[in-house]
Backbone bond lengths (Angstrom), bond angles and torsions (degrees), N, CA, C in turn:
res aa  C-N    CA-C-N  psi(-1)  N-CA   C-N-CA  omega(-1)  CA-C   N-CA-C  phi
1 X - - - 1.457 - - 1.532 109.33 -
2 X 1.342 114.68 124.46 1.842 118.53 163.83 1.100 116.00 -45.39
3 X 1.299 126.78 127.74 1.329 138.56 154.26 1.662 109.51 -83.04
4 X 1.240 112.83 176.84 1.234 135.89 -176.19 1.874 108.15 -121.73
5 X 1.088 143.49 104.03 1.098 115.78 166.19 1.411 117.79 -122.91
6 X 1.367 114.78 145.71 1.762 113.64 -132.43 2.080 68.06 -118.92
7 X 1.203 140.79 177.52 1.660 161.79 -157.67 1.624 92.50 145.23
8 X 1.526 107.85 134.61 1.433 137.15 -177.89 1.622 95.25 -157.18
9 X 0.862 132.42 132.98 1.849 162.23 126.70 1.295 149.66 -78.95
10 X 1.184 132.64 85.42 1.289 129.10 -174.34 1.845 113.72 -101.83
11 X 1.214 91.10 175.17 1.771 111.20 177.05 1.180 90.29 -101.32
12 X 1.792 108.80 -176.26 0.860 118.27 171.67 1.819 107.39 -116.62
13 X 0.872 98.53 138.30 1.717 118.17 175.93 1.609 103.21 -42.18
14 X 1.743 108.37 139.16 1.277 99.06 -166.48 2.273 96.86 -99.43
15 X 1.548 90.21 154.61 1.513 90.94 -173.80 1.618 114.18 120.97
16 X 1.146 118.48 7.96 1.220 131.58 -159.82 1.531 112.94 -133.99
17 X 1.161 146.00 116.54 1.341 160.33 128.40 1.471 111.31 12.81
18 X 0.879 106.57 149.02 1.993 97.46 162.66 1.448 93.63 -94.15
19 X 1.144 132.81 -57.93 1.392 97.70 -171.39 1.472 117.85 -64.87
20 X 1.369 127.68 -24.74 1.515 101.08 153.00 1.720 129.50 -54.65
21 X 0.956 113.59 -59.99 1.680 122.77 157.62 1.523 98.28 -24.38
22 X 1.398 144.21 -80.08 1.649 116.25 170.79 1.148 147.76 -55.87
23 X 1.578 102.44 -10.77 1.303 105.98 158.10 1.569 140.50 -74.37
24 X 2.092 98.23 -32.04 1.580 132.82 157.66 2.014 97.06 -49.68
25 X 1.192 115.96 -54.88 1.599 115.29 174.43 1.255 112.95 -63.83
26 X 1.219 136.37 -49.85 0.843 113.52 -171.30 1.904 119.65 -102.17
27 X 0.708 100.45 34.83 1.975 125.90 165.32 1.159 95.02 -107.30
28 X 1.649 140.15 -49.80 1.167 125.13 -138.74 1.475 88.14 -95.00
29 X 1.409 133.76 -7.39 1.224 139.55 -159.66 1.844 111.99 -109.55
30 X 1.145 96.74 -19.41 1.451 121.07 162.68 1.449 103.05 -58.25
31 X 1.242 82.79 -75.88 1.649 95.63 -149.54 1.824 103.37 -66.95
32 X 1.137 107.83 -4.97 1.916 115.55 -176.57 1.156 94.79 -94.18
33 X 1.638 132.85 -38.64 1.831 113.05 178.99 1.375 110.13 -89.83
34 X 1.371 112.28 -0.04 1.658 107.69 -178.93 1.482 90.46 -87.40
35 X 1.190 156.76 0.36 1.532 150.31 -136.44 1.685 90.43 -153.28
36 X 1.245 129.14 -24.82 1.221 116.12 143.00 1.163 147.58 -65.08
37 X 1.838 99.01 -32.08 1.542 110.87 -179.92 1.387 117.94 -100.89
38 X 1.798 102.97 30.98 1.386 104.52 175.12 1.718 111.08 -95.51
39 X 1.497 99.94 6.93 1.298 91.30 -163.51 1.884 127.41 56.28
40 X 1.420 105.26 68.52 1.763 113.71 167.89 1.472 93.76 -87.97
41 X 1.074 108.75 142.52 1.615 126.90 171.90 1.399 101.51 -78.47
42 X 1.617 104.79 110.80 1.230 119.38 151.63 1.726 112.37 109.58
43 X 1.396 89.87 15.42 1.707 108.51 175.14 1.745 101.48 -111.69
44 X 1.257 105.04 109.56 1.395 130.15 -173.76 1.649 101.49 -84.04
45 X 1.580 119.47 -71.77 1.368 115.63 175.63 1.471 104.82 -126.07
46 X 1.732 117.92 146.02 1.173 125.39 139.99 1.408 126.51 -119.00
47 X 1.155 122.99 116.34 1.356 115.14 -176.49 1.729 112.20 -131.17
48 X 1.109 106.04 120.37 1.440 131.29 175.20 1.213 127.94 -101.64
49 X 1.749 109.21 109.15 1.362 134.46 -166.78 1.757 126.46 -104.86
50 X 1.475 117.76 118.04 1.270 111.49 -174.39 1.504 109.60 -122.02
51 X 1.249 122.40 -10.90 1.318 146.53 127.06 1.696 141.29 -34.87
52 X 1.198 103.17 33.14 1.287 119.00 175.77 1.571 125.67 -69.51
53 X 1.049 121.81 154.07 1.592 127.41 161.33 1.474 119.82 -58.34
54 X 1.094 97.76 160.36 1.658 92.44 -175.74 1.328 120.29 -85.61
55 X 1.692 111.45 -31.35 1.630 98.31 157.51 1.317 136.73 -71.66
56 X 1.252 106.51 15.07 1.661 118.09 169.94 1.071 111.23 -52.47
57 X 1.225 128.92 149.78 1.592 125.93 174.88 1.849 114.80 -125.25
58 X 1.559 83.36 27.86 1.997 90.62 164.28 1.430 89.41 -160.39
59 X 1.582 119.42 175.28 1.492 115.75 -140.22 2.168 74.96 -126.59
60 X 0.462 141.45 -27.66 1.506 140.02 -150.63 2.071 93.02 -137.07
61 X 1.660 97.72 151.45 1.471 93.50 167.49 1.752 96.73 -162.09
62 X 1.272 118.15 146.67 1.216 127.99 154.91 1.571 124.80 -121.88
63 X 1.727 93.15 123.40 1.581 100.34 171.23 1.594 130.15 -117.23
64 X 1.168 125.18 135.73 1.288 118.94 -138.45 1.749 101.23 -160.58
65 X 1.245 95.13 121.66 1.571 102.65 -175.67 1.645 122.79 -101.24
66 X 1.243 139.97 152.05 1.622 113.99 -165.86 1.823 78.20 -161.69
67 X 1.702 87.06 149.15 1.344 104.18 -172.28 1.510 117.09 -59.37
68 X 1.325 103.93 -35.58 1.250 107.82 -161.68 2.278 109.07 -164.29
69 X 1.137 125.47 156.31 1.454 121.91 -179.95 1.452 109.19 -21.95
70 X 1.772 102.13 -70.78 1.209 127.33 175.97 1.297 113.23 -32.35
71 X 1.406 138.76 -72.15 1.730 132.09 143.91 1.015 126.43 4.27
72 X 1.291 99.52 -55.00 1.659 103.40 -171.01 1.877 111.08 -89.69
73 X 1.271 101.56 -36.55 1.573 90.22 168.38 1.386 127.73 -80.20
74 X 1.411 112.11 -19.62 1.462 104.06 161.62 1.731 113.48 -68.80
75 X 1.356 101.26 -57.60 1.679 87.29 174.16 1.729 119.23 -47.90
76 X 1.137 128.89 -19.26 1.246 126.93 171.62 1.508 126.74 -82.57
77 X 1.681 110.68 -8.29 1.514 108.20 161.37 1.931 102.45 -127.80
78 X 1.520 92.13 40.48 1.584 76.55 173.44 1.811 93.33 -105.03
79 X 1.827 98.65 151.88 1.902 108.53 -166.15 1.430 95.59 -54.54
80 X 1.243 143.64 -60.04 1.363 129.65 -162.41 1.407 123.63 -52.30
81 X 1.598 112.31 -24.72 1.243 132.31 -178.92 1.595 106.51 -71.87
82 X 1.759 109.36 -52.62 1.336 126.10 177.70 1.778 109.54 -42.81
83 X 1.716 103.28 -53.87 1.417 101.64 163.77 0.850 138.77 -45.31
84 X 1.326 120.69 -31.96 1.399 141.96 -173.50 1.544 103.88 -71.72
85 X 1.259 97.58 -52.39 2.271 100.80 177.27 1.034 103.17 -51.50
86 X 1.439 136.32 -47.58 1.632 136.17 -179.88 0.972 106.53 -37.98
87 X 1.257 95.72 -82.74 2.086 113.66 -170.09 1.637 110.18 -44.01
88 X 1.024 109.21 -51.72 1.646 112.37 178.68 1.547 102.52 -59.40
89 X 1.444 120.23 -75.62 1.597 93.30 -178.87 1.486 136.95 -66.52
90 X 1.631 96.55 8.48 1.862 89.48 163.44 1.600 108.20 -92.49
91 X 0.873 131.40 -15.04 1.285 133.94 -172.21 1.498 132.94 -134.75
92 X 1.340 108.17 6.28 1.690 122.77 158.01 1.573 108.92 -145.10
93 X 1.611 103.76 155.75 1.399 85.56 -172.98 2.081 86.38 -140.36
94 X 1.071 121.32 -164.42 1.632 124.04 -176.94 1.343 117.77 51.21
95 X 1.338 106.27 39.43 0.993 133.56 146.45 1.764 119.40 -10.81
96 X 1.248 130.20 91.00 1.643 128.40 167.26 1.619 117.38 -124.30
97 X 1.514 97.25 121.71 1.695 102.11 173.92 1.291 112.53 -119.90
98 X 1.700 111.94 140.08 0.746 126.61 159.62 1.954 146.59 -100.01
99 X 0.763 145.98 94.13 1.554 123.65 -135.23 1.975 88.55 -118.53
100 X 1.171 122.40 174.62 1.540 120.13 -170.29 1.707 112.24 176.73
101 X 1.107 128.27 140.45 1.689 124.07 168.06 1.564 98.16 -84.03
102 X 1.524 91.41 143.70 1.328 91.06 174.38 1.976 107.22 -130.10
C-alpha cells in the first residue's frame, strides 16, 4: 500500500536569541508530539526535529508519514494542526515542503 510522506523545514526567524530559538523548538516540538498522540486517523509517523546536523541548510524539520492523501488533508485542517501554522509562522520562517508516495 502507498504511503504519503509529508517533510517540511524551516529556519528560524531573524530577531531572536538562540536561546529563544530553543525555546521556539521546543514549543513547536510540544505541540507536534501532542498532535501525534492524539491519534488522527491515518497518521502513521510524526517526528519533529531541532537537532539537526550542521550541514543542514534549515534549522528545524518535520517528518511525517500518512496512510493515504486523505491523511494528510485531514491532518492539515485539523485545529491543533491550524495552531501549529500560527506558531510556526511567528517564529520560523523559509518554509520548504516536501510531500512524495512511498
Amino acid at each position: 500500500m502507498a504511503m504519503i510522506r509529508h517533510v517540511v523545514a524551516w529556519d528560524f526567524k531573524e530577531g531572536f536569541t538562540d536561546a529563544e530559538n530553543k525555546n521556539h523548538a521546543d514549543l513547536a516540538k510540544e505541540r507536534f508530539d501532542e498532535l501525534s498522540q492524539i491519534g488522527i486517523t491515518g497518521v502513521e509517523v510524526m517526528d519533529f526535529r531541532a537537532e539537526l546536523l550542521p550541514a543542514s541548510t534549515r534549522k528545524v524539520v518535520l517528518n511525517s508519514l500518512f496512510t493515504n492523501t486523505e491523511a494528510l488533508l485531514a491532518y492539515k485542517r485539523h485545529p491543533i494542526h491550524m495552531e501549529l501554522v500560527d506558531i510556526m509562522a511567528k517564529y520560523f520562517d523559509d518554509r520548504v515542503c516536501v510531500d512524495f508516495i512511498e
